[in-house]
C-alpha positions as CSV (number, residue, x, y, z in Angstrom):
1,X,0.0,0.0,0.0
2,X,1.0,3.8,-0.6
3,X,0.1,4.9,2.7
4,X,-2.7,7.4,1.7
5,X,-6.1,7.2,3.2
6,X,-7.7,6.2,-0.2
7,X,-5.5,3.0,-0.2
8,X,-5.6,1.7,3.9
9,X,-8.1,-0.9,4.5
10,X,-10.8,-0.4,6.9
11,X,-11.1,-1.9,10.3
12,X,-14.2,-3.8,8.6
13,X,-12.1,-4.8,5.5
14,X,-8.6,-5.7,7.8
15,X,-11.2,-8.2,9.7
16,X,-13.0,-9.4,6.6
17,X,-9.8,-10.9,5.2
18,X,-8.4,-12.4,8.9
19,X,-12.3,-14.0,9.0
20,X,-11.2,-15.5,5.5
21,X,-7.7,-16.3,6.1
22,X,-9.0,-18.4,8.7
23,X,-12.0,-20.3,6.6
24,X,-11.3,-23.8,5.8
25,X,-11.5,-22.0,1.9
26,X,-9.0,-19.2,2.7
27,X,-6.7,-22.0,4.4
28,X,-7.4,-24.0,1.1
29,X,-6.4,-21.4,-1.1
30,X,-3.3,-20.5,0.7
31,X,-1.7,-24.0,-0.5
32,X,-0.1,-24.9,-3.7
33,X,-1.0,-28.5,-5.2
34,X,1.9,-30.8,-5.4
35,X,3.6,-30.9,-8.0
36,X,2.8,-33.6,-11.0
37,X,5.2,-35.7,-12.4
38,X,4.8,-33.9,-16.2
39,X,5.2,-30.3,-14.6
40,X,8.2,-31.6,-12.5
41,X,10.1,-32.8,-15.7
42,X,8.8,-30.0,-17.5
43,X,9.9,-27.3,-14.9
44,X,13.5,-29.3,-15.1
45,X,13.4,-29.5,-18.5
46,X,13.1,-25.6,-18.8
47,X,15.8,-25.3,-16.8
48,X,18.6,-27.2,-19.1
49,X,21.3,-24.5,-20.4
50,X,20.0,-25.4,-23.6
51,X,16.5,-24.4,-23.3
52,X,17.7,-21.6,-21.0
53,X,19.4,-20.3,-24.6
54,X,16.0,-21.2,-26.1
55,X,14.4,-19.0,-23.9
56,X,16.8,-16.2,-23.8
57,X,16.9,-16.0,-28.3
58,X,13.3,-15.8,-28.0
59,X,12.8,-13.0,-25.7
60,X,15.7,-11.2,-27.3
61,X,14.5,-11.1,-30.3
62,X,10.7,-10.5,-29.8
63,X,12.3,-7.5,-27.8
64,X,14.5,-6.0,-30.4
65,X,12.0,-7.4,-33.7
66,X,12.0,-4.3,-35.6
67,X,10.0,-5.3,-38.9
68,X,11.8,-1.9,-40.6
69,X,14.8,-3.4,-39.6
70,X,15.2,-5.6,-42.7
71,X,18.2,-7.7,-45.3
72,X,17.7,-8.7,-48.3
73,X,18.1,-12.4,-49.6
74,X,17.7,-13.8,-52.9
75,X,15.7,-17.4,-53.8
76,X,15.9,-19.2,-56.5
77,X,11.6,-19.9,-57.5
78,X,10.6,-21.9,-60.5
79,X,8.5,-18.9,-62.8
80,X,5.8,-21.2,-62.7
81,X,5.3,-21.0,-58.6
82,X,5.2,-17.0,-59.1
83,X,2.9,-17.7,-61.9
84,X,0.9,-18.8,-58.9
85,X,1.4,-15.9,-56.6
86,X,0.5,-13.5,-59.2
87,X,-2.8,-15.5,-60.3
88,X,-4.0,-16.1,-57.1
89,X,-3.0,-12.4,-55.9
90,X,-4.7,-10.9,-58.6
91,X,-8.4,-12.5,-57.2
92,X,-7.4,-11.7,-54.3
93,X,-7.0,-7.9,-54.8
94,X,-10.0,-8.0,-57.1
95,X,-12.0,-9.6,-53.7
96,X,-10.5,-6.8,-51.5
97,X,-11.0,-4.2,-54.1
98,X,-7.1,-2.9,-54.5
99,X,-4.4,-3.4,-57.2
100,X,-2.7,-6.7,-57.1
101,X,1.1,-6.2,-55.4
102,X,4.1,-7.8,-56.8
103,X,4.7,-11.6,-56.4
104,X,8.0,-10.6,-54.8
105,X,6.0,-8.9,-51.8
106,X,3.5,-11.7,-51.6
107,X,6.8,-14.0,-51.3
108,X,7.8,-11.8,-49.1
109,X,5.2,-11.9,-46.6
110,X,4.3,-15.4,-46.7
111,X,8.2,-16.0,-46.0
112,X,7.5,-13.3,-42.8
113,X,4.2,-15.7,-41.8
114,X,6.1,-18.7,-41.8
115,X,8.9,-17.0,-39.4
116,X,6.5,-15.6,-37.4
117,X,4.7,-19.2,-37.1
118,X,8.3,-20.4,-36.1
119,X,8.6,-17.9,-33.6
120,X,5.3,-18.4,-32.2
121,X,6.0,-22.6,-31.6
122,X,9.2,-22.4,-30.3
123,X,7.8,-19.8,-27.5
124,X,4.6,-22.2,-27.1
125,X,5.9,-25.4,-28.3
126,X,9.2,-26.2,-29.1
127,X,8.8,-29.9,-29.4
128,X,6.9,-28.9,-32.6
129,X,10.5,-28.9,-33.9
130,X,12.1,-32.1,-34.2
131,X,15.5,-31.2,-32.3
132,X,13.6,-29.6,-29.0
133,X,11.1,-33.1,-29.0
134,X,14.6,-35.5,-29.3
135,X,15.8,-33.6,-27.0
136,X,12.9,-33.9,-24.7
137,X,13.1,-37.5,-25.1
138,X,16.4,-37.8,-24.2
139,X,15.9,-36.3,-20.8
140,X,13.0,-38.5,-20.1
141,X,15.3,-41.4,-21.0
142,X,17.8,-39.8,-18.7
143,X,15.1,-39.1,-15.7
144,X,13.6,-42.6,-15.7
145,X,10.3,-41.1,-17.3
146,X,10.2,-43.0,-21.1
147,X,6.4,-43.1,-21.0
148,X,6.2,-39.0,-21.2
149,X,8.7,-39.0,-24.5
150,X,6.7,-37.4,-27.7
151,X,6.5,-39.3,-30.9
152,X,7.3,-37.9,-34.3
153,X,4.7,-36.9,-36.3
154,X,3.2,-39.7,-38.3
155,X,2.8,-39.0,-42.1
156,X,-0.6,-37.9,-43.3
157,X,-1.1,-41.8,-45.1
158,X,0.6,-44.9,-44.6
159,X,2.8,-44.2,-48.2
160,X,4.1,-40.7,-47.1
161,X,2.1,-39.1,-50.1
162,X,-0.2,-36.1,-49.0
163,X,-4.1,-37.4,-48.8
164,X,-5.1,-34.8,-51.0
């Protein structure tokens, strides 16, 4: 508290919370649940140095991400696949009511989409990637846990091929 009068708690209010302190639901919500087996291994498991560098990368560079702040790389795209950009871009500006842009900016930003998606998992989920879930497995191998390891992704048919 500040200390001004607006801030104190009354005599009523002061008693209030000692009354509910003392409830078996006050006393209740004063203790923490034990901890589970998967929140143990995960808590350890945040705490490796390499997920600690995880973790560091991340909130460096969502601090510092500064989309003015660009380079400027060069990829090699078969005409045909920007044949692709440019159709689809063009109905799509027509929907929207604006000028098509350039299939280099709609490259661009699907390129900025997909980074920002892999931002986004290795802050929520980095066994998404397949070096954060080996390495996951590997400490539950090494903590005596091999029944919380994370399979690989299976492939969308029994052949590989995509279903559609």
């Amino acid at each position: 508290m500040s200390g001004s009068d607006d801030d104190e708690l009354s005599p009523e209010d002061l008693a209030g919370i000692e009354e509910y302190e003392k409830s078996e639901e006050g006393k209740a919500a004063g203790k923490t649940a034990p901890e589970g087996r998967a929140a143990r291994l995960t808590r350890l498991f945040n705490d490796l140095p390499e997920m600690s560098e995880l973790a560091l990368m991340v909130d460096t560079l969502n601090a510092r991400l500064d989309p003015t702040d660009t380079e400027t790389v060069s990829l090699q795209v078969p005409k045909q696949f920007l044949a692709v950009l440019e159709f689809l871009e063009r109905k799509n500006a027509l929907d929207a009511g604006r000028e098509p842009v350039a299939a280099a900016e709609v490259l661009s930003q699907i390129v900025m989409n997909e980074l920002h998606e892999t931002l986004h998992w290795l802050t929520v989920q980095p066994a998404h990637f397949s070096h954060y879930r080996n390495l996951w497995n590997r400490f539950c191998d090494d903590e005596g846990e091999p029944e919380e390891k994370i399979a690989a992704p299976k492939p969308a048919t029994k052949d590989g091929e995509d279903p559609f």
